[in-house]
Every structure is written in structure tokens, then in C-alpha cells.
N, CA and C atoms as a LAMMPS dump frame, in Angstrom:
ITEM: TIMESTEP
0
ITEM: NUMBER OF ATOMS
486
ITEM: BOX BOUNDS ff ff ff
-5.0000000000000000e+02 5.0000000000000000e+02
-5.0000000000000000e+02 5.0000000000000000e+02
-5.0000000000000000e+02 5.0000000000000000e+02
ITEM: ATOMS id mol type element x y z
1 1 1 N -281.672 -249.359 45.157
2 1 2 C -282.593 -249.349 46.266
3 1 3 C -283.525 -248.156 46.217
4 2 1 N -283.191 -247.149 45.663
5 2 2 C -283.544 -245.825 45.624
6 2 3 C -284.037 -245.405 44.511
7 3 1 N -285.253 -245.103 43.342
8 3 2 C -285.656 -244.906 42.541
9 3 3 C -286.256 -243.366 42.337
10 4 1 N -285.448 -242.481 41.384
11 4 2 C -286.131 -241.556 41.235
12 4 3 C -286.693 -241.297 39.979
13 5 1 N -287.658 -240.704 40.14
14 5 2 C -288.592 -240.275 38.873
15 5 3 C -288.479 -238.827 38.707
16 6 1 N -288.546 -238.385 37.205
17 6 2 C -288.239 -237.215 37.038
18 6 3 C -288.991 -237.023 35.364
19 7 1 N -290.071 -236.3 35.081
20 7 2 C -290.779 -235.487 33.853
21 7 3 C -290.235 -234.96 32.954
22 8 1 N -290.762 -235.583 32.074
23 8 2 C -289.621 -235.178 31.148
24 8 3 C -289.821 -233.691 30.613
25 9 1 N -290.512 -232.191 31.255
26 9 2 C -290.971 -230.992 31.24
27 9 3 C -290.277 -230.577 32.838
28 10 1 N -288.857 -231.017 32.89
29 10 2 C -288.74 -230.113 34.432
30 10 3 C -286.703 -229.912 33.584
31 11 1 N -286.602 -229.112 34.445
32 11 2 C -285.029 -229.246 35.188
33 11 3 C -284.838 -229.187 36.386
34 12 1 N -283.339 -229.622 36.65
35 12 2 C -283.436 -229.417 38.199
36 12 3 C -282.06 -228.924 38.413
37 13 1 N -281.774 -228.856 39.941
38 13 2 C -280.713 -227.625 40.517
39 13 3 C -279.978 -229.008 40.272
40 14 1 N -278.634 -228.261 40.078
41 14 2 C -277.235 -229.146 40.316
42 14 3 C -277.375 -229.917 41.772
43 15 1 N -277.698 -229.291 42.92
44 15 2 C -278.111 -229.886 44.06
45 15 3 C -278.946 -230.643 44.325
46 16 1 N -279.973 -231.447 43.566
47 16 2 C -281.078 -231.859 43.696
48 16 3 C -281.109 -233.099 43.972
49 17 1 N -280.282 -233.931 43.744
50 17 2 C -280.422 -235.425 44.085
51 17 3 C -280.184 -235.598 45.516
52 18 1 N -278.803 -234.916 46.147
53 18 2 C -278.282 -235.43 47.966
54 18 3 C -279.081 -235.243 48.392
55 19 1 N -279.924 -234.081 48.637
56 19 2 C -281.487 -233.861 50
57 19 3 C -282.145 -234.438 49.781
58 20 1 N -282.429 -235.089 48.343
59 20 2 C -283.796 -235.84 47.964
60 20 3 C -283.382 -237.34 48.374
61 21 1 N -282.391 -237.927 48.292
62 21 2 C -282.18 -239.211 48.819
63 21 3 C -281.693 -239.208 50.169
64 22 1 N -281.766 -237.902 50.79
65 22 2 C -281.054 -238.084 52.557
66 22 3 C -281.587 -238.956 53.463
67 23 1 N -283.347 -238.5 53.28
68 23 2 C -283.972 -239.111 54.112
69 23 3 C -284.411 -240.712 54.242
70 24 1 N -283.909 -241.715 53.265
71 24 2 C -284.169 -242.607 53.215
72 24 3 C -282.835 -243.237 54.217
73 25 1 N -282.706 -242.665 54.672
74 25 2 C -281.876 -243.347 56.231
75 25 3 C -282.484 -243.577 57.026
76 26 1 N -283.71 -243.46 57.037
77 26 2 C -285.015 -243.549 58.062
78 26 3 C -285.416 -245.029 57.636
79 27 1 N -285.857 -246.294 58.146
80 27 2 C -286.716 -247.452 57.761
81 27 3 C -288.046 -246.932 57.256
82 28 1 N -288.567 -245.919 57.919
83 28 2 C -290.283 -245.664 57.56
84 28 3 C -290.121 -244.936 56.716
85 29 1 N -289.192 -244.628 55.465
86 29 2 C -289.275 -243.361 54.459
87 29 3 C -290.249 -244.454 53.138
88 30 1 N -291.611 -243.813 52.861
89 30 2 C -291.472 -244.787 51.468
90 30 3 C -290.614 -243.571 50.005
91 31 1 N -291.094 -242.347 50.482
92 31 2 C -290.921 -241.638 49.158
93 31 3 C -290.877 -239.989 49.546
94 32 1 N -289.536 -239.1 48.804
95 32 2 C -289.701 -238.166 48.97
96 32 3 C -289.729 -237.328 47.873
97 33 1 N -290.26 -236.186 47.773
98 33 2 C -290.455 -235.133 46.754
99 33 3 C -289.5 -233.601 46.876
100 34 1 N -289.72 -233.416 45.786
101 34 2 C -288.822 -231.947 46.025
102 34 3 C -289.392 -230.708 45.818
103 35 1 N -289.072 -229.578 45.895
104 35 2 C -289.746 -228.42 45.632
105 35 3 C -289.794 -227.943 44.337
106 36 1 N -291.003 -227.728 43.698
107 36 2 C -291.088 -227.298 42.409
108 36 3 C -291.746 -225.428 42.158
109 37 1 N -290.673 -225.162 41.237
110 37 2 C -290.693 -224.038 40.998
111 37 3 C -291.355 -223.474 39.537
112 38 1 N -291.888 -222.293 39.654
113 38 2 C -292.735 -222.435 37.693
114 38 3 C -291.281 -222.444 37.091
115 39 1 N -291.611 -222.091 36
116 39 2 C -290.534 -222.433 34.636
117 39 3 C -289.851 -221.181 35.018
118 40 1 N -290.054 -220.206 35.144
119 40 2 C -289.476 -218.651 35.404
120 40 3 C -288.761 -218.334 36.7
121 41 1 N -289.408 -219.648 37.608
122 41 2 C -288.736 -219.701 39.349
123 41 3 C -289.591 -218.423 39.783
124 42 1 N -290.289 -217.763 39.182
125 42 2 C -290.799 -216.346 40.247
126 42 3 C -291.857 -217.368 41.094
127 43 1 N -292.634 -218.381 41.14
128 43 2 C -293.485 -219.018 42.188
129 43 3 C -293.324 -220.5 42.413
130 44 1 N -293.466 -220.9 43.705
131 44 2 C -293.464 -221.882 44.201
132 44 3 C -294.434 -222.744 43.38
133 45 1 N -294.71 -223.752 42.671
134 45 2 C -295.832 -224.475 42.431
135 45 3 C -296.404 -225.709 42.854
136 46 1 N -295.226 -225.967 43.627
137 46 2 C -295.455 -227.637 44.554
138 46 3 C -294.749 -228 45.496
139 47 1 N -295.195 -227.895 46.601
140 47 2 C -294.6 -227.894 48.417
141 47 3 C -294.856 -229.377 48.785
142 48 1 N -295.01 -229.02 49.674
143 48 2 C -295.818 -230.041 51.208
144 48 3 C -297.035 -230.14 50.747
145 49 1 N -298.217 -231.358 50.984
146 49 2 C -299.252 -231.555 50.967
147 49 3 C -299.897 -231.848 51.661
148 50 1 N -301.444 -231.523 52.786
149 50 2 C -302.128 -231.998 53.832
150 50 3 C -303.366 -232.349 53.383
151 51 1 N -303.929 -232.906 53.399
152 51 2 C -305.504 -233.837 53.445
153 51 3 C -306.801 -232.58 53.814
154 52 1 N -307.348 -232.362 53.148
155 52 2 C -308.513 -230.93 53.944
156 52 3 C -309.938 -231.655 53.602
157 53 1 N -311.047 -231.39 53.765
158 53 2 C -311.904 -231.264 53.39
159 53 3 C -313.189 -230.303 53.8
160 54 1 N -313.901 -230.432 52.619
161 54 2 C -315.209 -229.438 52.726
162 54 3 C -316.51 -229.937 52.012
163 55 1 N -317.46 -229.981 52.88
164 55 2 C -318.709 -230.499 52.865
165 55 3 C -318.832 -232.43 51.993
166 56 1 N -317.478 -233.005 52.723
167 56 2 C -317.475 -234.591 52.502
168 56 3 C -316.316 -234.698 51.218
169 57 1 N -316.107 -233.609 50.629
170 57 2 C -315.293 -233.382 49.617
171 57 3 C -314.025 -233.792 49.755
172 58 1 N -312.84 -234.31 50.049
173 58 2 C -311.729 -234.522 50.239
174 58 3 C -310.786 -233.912 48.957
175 59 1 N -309.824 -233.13 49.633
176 59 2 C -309.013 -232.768 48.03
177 59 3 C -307.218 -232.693 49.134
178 60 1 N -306.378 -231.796 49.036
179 60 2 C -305.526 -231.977 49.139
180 60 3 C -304.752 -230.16 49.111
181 61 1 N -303.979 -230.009 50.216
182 61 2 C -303.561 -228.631 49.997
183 61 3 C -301.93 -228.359 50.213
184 62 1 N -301.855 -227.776 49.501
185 62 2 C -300.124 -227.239 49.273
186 62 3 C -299.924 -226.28 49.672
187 63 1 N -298.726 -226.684 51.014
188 63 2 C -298.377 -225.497 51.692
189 63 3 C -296.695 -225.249 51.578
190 64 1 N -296.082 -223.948 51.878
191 64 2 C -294.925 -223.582 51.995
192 64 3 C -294.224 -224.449 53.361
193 65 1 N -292.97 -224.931 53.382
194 65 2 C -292.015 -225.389 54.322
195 65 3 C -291.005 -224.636 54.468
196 66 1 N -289.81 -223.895 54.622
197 66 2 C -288.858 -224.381 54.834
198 66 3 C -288.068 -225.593 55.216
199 67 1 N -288.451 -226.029 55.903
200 67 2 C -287.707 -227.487 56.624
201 67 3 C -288.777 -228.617 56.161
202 68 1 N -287.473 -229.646 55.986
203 68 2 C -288.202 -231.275 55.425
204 68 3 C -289.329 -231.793 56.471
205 69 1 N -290.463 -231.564 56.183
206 69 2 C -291.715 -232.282 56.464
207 69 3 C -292.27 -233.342 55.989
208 70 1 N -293.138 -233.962 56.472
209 70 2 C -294.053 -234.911 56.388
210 70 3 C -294.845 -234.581 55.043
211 71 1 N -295.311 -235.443 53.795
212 71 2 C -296.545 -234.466 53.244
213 71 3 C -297.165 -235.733 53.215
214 72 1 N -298.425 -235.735 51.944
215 72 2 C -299.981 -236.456 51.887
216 72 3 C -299.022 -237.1 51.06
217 73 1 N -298.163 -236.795 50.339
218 73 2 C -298.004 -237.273 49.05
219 73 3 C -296.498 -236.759 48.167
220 74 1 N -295.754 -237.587 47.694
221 74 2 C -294.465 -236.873 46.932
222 74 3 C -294.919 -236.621 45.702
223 75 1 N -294.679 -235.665 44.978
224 75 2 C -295.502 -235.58 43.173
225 75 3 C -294.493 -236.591 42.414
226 76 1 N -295.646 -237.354 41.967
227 76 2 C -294.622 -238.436 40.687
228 76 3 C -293.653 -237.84 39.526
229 77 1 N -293.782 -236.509 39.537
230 77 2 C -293.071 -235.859 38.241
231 77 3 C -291.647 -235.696 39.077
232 78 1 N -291.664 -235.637 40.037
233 78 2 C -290 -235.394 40.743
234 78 3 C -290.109 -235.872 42.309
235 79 1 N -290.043 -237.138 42.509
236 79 2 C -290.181 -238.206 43.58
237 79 3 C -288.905 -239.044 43.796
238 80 1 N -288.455 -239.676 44.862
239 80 2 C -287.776 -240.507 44.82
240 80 3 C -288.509 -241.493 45.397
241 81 1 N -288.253 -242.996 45.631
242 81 2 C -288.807 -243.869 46.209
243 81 3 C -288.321 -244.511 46.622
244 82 1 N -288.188 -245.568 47.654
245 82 2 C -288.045 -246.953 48.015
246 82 3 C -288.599 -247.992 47.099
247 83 1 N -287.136 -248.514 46.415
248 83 2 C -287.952 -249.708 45.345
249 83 3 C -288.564 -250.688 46.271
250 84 1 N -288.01 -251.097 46.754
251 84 2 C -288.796 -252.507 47.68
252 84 3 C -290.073 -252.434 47.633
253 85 1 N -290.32 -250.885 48.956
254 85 2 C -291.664 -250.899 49.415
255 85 3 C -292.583 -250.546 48.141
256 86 1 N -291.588 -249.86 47.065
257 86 2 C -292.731 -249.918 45.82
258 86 3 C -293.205 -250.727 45.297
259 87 1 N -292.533 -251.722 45.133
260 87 2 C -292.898 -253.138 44.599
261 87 3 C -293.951 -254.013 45.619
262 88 1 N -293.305 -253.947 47.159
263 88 2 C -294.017 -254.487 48.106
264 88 3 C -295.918 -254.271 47.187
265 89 1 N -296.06 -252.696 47.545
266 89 2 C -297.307 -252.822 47.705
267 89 3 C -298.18 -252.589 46.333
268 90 1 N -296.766 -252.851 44.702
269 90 2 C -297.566 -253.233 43.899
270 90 3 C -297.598 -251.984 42.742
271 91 1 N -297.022 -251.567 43.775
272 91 2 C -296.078 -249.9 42.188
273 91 3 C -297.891 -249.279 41.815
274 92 1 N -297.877 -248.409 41.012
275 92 2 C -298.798 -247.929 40.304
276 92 3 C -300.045 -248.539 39.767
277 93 1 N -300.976 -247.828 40.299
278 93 2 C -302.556 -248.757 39.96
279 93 3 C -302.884 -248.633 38.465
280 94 1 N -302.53 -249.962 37.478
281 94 2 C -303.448 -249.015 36.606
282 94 3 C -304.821 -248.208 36.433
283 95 1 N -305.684 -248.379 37.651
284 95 2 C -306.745 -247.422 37.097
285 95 3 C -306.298 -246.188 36.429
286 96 1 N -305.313 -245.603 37.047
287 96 2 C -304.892 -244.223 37.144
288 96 3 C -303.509 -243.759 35.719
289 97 1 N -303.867 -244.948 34.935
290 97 2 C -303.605 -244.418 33.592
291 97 3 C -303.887 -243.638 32.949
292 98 1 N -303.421 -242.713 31.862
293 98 2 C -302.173 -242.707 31.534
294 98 3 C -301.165 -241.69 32.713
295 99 1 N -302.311 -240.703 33.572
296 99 2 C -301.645 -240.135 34.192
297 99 3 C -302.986 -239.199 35.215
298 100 1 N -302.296 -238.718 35.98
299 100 2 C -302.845 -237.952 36.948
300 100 3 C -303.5 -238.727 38.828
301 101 1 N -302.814 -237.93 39.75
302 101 2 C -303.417 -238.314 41.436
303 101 3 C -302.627 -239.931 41.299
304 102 1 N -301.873 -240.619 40.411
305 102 2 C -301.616 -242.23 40.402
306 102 3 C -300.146 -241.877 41.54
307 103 1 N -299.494 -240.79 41.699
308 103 2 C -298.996 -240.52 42.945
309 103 3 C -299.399 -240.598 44.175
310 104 1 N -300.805 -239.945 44.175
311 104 2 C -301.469 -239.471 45.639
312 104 3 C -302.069 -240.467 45.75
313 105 1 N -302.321 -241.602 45.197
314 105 2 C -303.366 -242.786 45.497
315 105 3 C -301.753 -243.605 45.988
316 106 1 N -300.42 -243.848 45.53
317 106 2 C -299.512 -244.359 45.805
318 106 3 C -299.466 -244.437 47.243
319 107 1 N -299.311 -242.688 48.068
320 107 2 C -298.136 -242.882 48.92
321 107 3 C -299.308 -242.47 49.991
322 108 1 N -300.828 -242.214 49.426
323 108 2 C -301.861 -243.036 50.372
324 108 3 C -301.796 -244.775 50.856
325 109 1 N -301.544 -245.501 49.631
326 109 2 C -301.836 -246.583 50.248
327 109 3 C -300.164 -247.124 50.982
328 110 1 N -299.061 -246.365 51.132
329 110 2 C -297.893 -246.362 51.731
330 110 3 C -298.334 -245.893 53.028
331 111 1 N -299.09 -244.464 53.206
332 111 2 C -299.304 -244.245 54.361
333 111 3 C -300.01 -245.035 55.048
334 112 1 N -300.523 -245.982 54.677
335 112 2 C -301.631 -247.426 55.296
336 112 3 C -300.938 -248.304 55.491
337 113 1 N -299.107 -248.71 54.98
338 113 2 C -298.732 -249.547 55.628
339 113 3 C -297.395 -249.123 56.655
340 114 1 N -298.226 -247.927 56.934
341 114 2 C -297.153 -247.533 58.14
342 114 3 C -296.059 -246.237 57.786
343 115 1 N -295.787 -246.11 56.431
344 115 2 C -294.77 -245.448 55.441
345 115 3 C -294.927 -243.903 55.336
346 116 1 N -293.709 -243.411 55.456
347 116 2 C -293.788 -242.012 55.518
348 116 3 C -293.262 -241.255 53.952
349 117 1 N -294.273 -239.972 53.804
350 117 2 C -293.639 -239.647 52.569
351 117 3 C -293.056 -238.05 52.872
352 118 1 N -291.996 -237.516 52.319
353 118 2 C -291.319 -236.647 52.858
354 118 3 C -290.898 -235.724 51.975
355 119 1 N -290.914 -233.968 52.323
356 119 2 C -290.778 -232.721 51.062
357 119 3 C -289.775 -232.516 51.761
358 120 1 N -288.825 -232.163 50.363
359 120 2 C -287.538 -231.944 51.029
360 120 3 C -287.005 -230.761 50.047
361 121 1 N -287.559 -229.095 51.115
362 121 2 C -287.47 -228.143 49.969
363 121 3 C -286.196 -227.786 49.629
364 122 1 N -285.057 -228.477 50.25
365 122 2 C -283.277 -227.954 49.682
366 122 3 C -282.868 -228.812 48.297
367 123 1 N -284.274 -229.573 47.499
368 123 2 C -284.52 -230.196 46.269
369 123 3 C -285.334 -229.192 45.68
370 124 1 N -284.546 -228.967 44.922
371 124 2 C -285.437 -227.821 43.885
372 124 3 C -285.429 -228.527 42.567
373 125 1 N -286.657 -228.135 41.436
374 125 2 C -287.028 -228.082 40.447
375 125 3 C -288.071 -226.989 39.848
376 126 1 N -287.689 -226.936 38.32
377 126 2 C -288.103 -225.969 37.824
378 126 3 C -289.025 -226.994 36.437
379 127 1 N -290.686 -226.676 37.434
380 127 2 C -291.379 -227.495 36.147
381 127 3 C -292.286 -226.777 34.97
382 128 1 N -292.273 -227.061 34.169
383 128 2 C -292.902 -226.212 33.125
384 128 3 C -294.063 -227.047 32.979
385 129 1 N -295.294 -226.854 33.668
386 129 2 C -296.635 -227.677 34.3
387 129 3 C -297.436 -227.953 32.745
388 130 1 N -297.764 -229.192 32.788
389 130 2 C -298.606 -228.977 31.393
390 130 3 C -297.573 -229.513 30.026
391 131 1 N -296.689 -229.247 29.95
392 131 2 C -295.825 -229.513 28.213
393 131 3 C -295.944 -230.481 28.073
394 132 1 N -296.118 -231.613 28.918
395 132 2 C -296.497 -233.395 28.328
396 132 3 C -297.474 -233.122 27.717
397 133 1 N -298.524 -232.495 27.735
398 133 2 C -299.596 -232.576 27.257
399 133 3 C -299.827 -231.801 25.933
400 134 1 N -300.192 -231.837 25.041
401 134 2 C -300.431 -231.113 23.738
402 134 3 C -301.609 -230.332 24.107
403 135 1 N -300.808 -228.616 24.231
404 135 2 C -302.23 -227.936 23.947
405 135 3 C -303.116 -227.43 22.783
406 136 1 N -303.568 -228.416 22.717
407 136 2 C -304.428 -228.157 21.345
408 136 3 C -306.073 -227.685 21.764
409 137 1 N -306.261 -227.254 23.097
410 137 2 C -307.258 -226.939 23.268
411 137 3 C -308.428 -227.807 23.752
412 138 1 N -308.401 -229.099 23.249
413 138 2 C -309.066 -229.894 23.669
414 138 3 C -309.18 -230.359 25.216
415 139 1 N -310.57 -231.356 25.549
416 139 2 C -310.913 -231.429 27.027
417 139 3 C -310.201 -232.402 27.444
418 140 1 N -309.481 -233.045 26.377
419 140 2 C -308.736 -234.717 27.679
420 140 3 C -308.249 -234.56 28.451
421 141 1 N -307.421 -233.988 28.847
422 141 2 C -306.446 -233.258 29.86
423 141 3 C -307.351 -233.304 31.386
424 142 1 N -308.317 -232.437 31.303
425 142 2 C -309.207 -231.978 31.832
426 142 3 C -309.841 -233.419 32.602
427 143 1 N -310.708 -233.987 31.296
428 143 2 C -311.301 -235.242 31.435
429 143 3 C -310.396 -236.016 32.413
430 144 1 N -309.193 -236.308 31.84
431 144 2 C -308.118 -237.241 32.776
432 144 3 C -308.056 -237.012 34.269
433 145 1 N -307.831 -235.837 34.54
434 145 2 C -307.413 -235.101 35.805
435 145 3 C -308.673 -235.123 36.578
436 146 1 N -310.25 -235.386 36.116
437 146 2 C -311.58 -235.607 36.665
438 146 3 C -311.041 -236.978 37.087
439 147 1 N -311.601 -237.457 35.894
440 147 2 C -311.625 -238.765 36.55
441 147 3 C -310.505 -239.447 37.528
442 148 1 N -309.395 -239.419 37.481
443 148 2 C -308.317 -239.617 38.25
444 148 3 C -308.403 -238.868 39.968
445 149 1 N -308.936 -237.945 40.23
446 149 2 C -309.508 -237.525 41.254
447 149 3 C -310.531 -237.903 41.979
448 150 1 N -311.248 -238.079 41.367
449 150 2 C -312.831 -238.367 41.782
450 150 3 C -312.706 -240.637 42.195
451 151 1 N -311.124 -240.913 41.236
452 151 2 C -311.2 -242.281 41.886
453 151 3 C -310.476 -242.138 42.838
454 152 1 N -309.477 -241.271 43.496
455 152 2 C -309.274 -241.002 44.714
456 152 3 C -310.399 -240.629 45.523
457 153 1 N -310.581 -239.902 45.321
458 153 2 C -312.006 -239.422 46.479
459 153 3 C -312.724 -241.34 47.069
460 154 1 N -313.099 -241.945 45.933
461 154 2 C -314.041 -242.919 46.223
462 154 3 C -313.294 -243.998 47.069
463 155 1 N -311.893 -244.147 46.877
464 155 2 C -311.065 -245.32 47.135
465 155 3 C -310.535 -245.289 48.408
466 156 1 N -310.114 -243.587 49.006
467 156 2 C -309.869 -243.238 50.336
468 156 3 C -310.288 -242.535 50.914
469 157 1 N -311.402 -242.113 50.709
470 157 2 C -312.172 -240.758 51.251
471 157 3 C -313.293 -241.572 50.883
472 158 1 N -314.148 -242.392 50.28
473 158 2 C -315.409 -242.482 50.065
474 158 3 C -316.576 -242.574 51.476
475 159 1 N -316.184 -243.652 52.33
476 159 2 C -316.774 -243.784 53.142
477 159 3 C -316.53 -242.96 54.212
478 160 1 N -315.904 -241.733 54.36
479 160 2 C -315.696 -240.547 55.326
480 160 3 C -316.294 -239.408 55.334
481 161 1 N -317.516 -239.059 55.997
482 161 2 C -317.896 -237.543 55.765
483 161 3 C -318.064 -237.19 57.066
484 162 1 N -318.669 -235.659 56.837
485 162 2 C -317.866 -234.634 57.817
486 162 3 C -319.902 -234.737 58.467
């Protein structure tokens, strides 16, 4: 019933699975995330997320919790989900191949059918950001993470300005 996803560039705490599946005792849970730490643990690198914008711009901001909150979005690299409602509304768009925001466009269109997504910082992980990717210097990376943004912006933010 419960699907978690996990990168293959993380570890995680011996503790990490019970808090991350607690909250799906709730009917409205679609998906929760956990707290990600750099590779070294000296900084936080992925919290809670809220919706901001500036001058029509829509982007997305990461804040500190203690306690399990509400966010914009669970990160697909260390998420759990509701299979159902994943399937319900059709799992992963391919636009948003091979990777990048194909989370935040997810548990947007979850938050449209009512569905709550939830940070649950007593889930820890330690991600080493980037190692999927070959740094060889080159712009794809880059390229990917544009375009994958900018089709968020258009798909749920397009017709909204300030």
C-alpha cells in the first residue's frame, strides 16, 4: 500500500522508515518525505517546502521544521507514497524525464485532488546531491533541471501573476 523511493546516492538512519510511514494513518496523506542531510550531516539540505513568488516567477522554498508539517512537495529521492492515489492520478509525467521537479509537479497535482504531502524531520537521510549524475563538466544536468522547472512554472503557475 505504501511505496517508498529511495536514490541510489543517499543513506539513511536505522530509524528512517517508522516516521516516514506514520502518517499515512491519515485518508488525506498522498506522500511523505524525510529530512535530508549533506553527505558530512554538517547541513540540512532538504526540509519542508512552501510555494513563494517574485515578479510572476513561481519557485519553491525550503524551510527548517522541527515537527511533521505540511510541505509543497515530498523529494522523489527519499519519499514515501500512497500506491493507490499514485496510480489513481497516473504516477509520473513523462514530460519530466529522465529526471528533475517530476516530484513537485506529482504532489502538485495530489494537492488538486484534495491530498496532503507531509515532512517528517524524525526521517533522516544523508544525500550526497549530484552522484547520479556524471561530473564531467558538461551542461545537461543544468539543461535538465531548466527545462524541468520552467514546465512546472507553465503547468501550475502559468496563468497566475502577482
Amino acid at each position: 500500500r505504501i511505496v517508498v523511493l529511495l536514490n541510489n546516492d543517499l543513506k539513511v538512519d536505522e530509524n528512517f522508515l517508522k516516521p516516514l510511514v506514520r502518517p499515512f494513518q491519515g485518508s488525506s496523506i498522498f506522500s511523505t518525505s524525510a529530512k535530508s542531510l549533506s553527505w558530512d550531516g554538517q547541513e540540512v539540505t532538504s526540509a519542508a517546502f512552501r510555494a513563494c513568488s517574485h515578479h510572476g516567477w513561481y519557485y519553491w522554498d525550503n524551510f527548517e521544521s522541527d515537527k511533521t508539517v505540511e510541505t509543497l512537495f515530498a523529494v522523489g529521492g527519499f519519499m514515501a507514497l500512497d500506491r493507490l492515489k499514485f496510480l489513481e492520478i497516473g504516477g509520473f509525467d513523462r514530460l519530466f524525464f529522465p529526471v528533475y521537479v517530476e516530484d513537485v509537479d506529482l504532489c502538485i497535482c495530489a494537492k488538486n485532488q484534495g491530498w496532503e504531502s507531509i515532512y517528517v524531520p524524525e526521517s533522516v537521510v544523508w544525500h550526497k546531491e549530484g552522484a547520479s549524475w556524471k561530473n564531467d563538466g558538461s551542461s545537461k544536468r543544468y539543461g535538465v533541471s531548466t527545462k524541468t522547472h520552467l514546465l512546472v512554472q507553465w503547468r501550475h503557475f502559468g496563468g497566475i501573476r502577482n
